[in-house]
C-alpha positions in Angstrom: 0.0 0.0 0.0 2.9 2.6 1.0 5.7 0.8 -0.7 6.5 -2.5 -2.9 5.3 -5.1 -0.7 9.0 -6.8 -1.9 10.9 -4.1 0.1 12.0 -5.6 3.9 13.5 -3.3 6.9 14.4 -4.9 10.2 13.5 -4.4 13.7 14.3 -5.6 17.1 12.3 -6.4 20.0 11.7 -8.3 23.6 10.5 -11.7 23.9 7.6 -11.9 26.4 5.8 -14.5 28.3 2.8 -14.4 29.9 2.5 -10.8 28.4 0.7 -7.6 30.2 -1.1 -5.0 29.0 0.7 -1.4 28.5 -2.2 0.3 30.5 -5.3 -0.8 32.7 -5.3 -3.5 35.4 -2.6 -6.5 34.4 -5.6 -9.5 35.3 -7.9 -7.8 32.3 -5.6 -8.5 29.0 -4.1 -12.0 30.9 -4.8 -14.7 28.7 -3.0 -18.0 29.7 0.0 -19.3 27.1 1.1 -16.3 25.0 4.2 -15.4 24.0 4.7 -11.9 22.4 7.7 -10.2 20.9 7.2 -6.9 22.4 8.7 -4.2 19.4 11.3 -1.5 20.0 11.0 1.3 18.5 8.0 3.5 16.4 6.9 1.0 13.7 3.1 0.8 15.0 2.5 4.9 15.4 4.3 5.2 12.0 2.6 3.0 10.2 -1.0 4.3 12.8 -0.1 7.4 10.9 0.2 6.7 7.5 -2.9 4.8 7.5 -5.0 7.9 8.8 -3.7 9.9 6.3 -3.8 7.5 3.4 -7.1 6.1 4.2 -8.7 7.9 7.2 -8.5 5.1 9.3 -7.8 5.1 13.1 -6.2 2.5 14.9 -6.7 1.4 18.3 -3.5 0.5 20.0 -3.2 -3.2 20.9 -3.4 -3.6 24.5 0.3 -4.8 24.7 1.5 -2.2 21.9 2.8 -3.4 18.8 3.9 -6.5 18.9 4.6 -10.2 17.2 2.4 -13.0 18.3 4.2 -16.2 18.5 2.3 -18.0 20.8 -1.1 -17.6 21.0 -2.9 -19.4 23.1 -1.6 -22.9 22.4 -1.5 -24.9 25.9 1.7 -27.3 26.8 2.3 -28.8 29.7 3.2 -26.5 32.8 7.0 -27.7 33.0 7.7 -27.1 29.6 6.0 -23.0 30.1 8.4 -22.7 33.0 11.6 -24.3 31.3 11.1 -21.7 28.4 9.9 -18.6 29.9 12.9 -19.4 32.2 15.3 -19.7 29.4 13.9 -16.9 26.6 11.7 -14.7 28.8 13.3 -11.1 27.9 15.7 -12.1 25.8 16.2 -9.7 22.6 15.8 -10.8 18.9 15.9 -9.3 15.7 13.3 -9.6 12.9 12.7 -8.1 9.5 9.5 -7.6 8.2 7.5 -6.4 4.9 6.7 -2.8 4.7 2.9 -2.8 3.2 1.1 -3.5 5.7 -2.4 -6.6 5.3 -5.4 -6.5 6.5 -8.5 -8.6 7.0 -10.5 -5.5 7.2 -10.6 -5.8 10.4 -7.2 -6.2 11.9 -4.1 -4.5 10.5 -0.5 -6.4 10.8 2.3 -6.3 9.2 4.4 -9.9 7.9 7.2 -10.8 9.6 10.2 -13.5 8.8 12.0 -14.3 12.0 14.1 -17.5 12.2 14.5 -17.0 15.6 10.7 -17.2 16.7 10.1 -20.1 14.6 13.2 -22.0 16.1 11.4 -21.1 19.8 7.9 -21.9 18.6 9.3 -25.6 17.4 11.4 -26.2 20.3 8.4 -25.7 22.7 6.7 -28.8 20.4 4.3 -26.6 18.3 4.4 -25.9 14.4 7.0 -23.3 13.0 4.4 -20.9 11.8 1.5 -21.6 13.7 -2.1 -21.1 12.2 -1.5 -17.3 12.0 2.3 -17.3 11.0 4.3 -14.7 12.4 3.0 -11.1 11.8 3.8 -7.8 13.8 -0.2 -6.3 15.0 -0.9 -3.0 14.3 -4.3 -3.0 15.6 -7.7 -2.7 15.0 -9.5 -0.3 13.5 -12.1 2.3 16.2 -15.6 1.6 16.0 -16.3 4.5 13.4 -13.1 3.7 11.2 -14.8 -0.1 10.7 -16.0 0.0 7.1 -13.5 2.5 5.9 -11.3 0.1 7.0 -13.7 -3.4 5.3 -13.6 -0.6 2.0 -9.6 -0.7 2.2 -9.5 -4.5 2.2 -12.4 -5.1 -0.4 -10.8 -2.5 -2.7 -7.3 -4.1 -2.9 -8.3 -7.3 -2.9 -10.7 -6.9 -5.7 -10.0 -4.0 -7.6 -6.2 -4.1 -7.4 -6.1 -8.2 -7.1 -3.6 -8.0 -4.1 
């Protein structure tokens, strides 16, 4: 949408288990067996802006910021959590993702290719990419941005076959 979709930068970030939110009470965003990258840097407000002034969309902020979702959800058994988080729980990576940012027309993310994750996703006994694969969130779009936002998607997807 901004730029080829070929063109890659790279970014660095902080892997986190068992994840809180940025603001509000901790026990409201818990959600048992997730593992986040949490991203350094400005890539979501830069890419939150561009997208208001492009499209007129607003994002809402994920509750844990921009971030990578590597595990989502996906139970194992309680030793295995506590040997990993124990081992990679704020430990650093680096990443490099696509610069046009997808969408659903409802969420807004941002592909990512990270050897790393995928290594730490397949030694905890679950699939490289996961049912998602790995993709940065930008967020979702506020209540009044929705169908702008459903417009976007049908529009590039069927006008522009993207």
């Amino acid at each position: 949408m901004f730029l080829d979709s070929s063109d890659t930068y790279e970014g660095e970030g902080i892997i986190s288990f068992d994840p809180v939110p940025i603001k509000g009470p901790a026990n409201k965003m818990f959600k048992p067996w997730w593992v986040i990258g949490k991203i350094d840097g400005d890539i979501g407000e830069y890419y939150s802006y561009f997208l208001k002034k492009r499209h007129g969309i607003t994002l809402q902020r994920p509750a844990w910021g921009p971030h990578i979702s590597v595990v989502r959800g996906e139970q194992t058994s309680q030793d295995n959590w506590d040997y990993f988080k124990e081992r990679y729980d704020k430990k650093p990576f680096k990443f490099t993702y696509e610069v046009s940012p997808k969408t659903n027309g409802d969420h807004w993310w941002l592909r990512i290719i990270c050897d790393e994750l995928k290594k730490l996703r397949e030694d905890m006994g679950y699939p490289r990419d996961g049912k998602w694969g790995l993709h940065l969130t930008l967020g979702l779009p506020t209540p009044l941005c929705k169908e702008q936002s459903e417009y976007i998607w049908w529009y590039y997807k069927n006008l522009l076959n993207l």
